[in-house]
N, C-alpha and C positions, 0 to 999 in steps of 0.2 A: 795407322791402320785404316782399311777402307770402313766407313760407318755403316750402320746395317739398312737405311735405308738404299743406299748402293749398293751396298750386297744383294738387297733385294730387286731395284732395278735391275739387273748382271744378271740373276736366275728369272724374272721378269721377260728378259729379252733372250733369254735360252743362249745364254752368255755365261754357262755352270765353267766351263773350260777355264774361262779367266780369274773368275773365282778361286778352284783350285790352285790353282800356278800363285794365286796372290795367296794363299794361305800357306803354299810350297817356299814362298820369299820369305816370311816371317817368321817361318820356323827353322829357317838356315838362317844364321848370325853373317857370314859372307854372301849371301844375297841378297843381306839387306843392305847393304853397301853398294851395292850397285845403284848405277843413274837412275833417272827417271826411266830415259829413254829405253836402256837395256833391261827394265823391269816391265814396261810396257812392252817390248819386243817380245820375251820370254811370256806373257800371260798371252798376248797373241796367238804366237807358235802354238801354243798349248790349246790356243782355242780351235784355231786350223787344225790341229791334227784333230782333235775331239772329232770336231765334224766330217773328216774326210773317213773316220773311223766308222762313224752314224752313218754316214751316204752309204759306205760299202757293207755295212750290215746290211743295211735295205736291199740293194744289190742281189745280194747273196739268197735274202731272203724268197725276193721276187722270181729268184733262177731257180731254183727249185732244183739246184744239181743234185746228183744220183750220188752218195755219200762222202765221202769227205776227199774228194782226189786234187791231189797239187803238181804242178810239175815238180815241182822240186824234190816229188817221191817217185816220182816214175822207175819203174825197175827194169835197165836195161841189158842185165845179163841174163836176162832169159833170151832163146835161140825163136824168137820170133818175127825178125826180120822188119823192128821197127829202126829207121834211120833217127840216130841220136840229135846229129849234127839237124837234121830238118825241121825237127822237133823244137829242138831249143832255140835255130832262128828265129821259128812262128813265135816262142813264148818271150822271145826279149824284150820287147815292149809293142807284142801283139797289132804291129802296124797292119797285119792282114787284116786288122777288120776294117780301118781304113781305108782300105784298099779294094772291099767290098768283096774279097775272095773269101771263098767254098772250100770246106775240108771235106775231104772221105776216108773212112776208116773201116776196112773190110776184112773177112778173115773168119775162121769158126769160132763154135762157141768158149769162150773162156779162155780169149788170147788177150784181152783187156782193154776191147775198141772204147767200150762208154767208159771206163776210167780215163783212158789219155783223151778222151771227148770232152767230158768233166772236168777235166784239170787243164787243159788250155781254155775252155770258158772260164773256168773261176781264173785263171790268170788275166785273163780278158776283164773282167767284175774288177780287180783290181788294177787295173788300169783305166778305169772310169767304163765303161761299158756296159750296155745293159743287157743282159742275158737273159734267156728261156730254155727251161727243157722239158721235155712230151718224149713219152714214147711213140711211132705211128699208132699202133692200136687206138692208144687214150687220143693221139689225135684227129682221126678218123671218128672217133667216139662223138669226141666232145664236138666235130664240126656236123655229126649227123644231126644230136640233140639241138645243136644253134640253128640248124634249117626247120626241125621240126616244132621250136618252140620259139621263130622270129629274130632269134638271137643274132642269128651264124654271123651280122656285120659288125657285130661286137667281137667276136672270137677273132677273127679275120682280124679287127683294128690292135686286138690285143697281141698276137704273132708278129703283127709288121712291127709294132712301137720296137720289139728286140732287135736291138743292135747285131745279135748270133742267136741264132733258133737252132736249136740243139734237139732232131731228131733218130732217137735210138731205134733199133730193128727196123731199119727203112727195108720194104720191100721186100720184105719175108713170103708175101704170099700176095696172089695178084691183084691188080686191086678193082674195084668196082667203078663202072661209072663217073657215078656220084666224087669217090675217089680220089680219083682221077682229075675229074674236074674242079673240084678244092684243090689240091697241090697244084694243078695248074695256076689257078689264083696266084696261091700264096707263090707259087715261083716266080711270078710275073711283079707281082707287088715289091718284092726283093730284088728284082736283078738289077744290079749295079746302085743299088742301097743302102745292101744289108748283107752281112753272109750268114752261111745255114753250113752246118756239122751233119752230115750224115753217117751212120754207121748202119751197117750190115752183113751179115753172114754170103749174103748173094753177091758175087760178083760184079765191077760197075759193067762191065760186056752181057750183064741179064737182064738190065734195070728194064731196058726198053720193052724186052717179052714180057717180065713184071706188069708193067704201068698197063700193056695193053694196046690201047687203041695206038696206032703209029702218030695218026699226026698230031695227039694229046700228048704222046712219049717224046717225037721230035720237039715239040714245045718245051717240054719242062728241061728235057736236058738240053737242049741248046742253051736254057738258062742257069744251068747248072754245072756242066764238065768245062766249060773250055777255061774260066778261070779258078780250077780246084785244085787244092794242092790233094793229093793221094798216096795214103799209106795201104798198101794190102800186107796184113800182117798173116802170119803162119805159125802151125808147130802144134805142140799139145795144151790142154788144157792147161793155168796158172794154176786154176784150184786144183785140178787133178794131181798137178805135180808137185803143189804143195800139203797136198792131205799124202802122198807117196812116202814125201822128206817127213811128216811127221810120225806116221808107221813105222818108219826106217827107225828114227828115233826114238821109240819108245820100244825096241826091239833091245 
């Protein structure tokens, strides 16, 4: 058995992973029988997955996604006009971010743009990537407070560091100036960097009377549409048509 000042060096060097695995060996009679070699491979594994497990909590943690959404729960027999097959390409092993492209997710309220937004980032997070998510509101918010109290080149280096910036209610209502001229930033900092998730109720053909000023609007979307993939989704509300099927059922 390993002695306990090793054991202690191993939780010392935040090596708990191998630890276990060697206390997993010892209490199976057939693992103890195993080589040296394939008892050392085995505590390895074990310590690699630990850690790959810690990084993607962090991850996950840092993204701040909108509630628990996966691909792999996506619901697509509702009549909303999401393409399955496009979906599932982007989430095979998320080479779009790679690739530095832009997602759009449009459509009214409660057809389920920020859960399939959500769930292709966290599939993203689980593919090593680092993710961010804001609403515009809060990020509009938070970039007026960073100009107002010296900050804003901290917020700004905090948005670029994400790998996918995941911006929900894009362009609900027109935007200001000030606005205007942050996303302009931030589009600029990210093009062909980084990609950015948008989701909106407003059609991409309004973004431009949105944003406002033209040749601030020509700016950001030049750096935005031509490599987006785009889902415009449709139909009735999810909640609505599941609070429906549950009245039904309690009928």
């Amino acid at each position: 058995m390993l002695h306990q000042p090793t054991v202690e060096k191993l939780h010392h060097m935040r090596l708990s992973g191998m630890v276990t695995a060697w206390e997993a060996i010892q209490s199976d009679a057939d693992a103890r029988q195993m080589s040296f070699e394939e008892k050392l491979a085995l505590m390895v594994d074990r310590q690699y997955t630990q850690r790959q497990n810690e990084a993607l909590a962090r991850r996950l943690r840092y993204a701040k996604l909108k509630g628990n959404a996966a691909v792999e729960n996506i619901d697509y027999r509702a009549a909303r006009g999401l393409d399955k097959s496009a979906v599932r390409a982007l989430a095979q092993d998320s080479a779009w971010v790679g690739r530095h492209e832009n997602i759009f997710i449009t459509g009214p309220t409660g057809v389920g743009k920020s859960y399939i937004a959500c769930a292709l980032a966290q599939k993203a997070c689980r593919d090593g990537h680092v993710v961010l998510y804001t609403r515009a509101p809060v990020l509009f918010r938070d970039l007026a407070l960073g100009r107002a109290d010296g900050s804003l080149r901290h917020v700004l280096a905090r948005l670029a560091r994400a790998d996918v910036l995941i911006v929900d209610d894009w362009a609900m209502a027109p935007m200001t100036e000030n606005e205007r001229r942050d996303f302009w930033e931030i589009a600029e900092e990210r093009y062909q960097s980084s990609s950015t998730i948008l989701t909106s109720q407003v059609p991409v053909s309004q973004w431009h009377q949105q944003i406002g000023d033209p040749t601030v609007a020509d700016g950001i979307l030049d750096r935005l549409v031509h490599n987006a993939h785009r889902f415009e989704l449709k139909g009735e509300s999810m909640r609505r048509a599941n609070t429906k099927k549950e009245d039904k059922a309690e009928r």
